[in-house]
N, C-alpha and C positions, 0 to 999 in steps of 0.2 A: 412574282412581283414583290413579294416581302423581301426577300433577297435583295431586289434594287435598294429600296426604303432604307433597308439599314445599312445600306453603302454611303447613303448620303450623310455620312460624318465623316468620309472622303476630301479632302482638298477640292479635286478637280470634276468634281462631279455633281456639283452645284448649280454651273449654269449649262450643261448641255448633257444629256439624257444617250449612251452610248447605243447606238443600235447595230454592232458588228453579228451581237447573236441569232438575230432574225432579219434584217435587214428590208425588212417588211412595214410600208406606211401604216398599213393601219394597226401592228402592233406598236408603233411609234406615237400614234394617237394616243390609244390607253395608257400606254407607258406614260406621254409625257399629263395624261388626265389623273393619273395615279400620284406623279412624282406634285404635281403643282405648281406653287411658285418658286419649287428647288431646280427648276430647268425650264429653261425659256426655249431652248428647242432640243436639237440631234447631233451627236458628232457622229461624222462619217468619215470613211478611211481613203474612200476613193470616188473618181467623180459620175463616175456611172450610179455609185449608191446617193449620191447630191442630187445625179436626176431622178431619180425613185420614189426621194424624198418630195422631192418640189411638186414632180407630177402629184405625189398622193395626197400634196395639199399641208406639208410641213414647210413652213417658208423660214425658220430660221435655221438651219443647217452651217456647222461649222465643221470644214475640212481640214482633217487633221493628219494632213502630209502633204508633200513636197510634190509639185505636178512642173513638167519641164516641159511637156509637148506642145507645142504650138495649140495645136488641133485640138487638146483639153482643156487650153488657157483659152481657147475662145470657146469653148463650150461652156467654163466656170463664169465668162463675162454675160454669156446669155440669161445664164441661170440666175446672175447676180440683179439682172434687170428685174427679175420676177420677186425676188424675197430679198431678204436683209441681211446687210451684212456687218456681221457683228463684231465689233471690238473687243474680243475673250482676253487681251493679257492686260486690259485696266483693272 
């Protein structure tokens, strides 16, 4: 977790907490209880790891790639009902 900490002199790494290494909610907890108010939630890579996130109770999740499938674009609109979605390129 010091390793995060001093990442955050980072650009992009301020408002959301990257969780590709563990992909695990409740390390996403501590993480984002460690990092503060240098992350208001999680970037995820894919949307399986969105619902992961949602279910374990992380509601601000920003997905950070490209989704064409029908069938995952209505899965992101469910998920988008439950938490927030966030404006990351203001």
């Amino acid at each position: 977790m010091h390793a995060i900490k001093h990442q955050l002199d980072k650009p992009l790494l301020h408002d959301f907490a990257y969780i590709q290494a563990h992909k695990c909610p409740e390390v996403a907890h501590l993480q984002l209880k460690l990092l503060g108010s240098c992350a208001r939630g999680v970037c995820a890579q894919k949307v399986s790891e969105v619902e992961a996130m949602v279910a374990g109770g992380i509601m601000d999740v920003l997905l950070s790639n490209e989704v064409v499938a029908p069938a995952k674009i209505a899965r992101l609109v469910s998920l988008a009902a439950q938490g927030e979605c966030s404006n990351w390129w203001r």
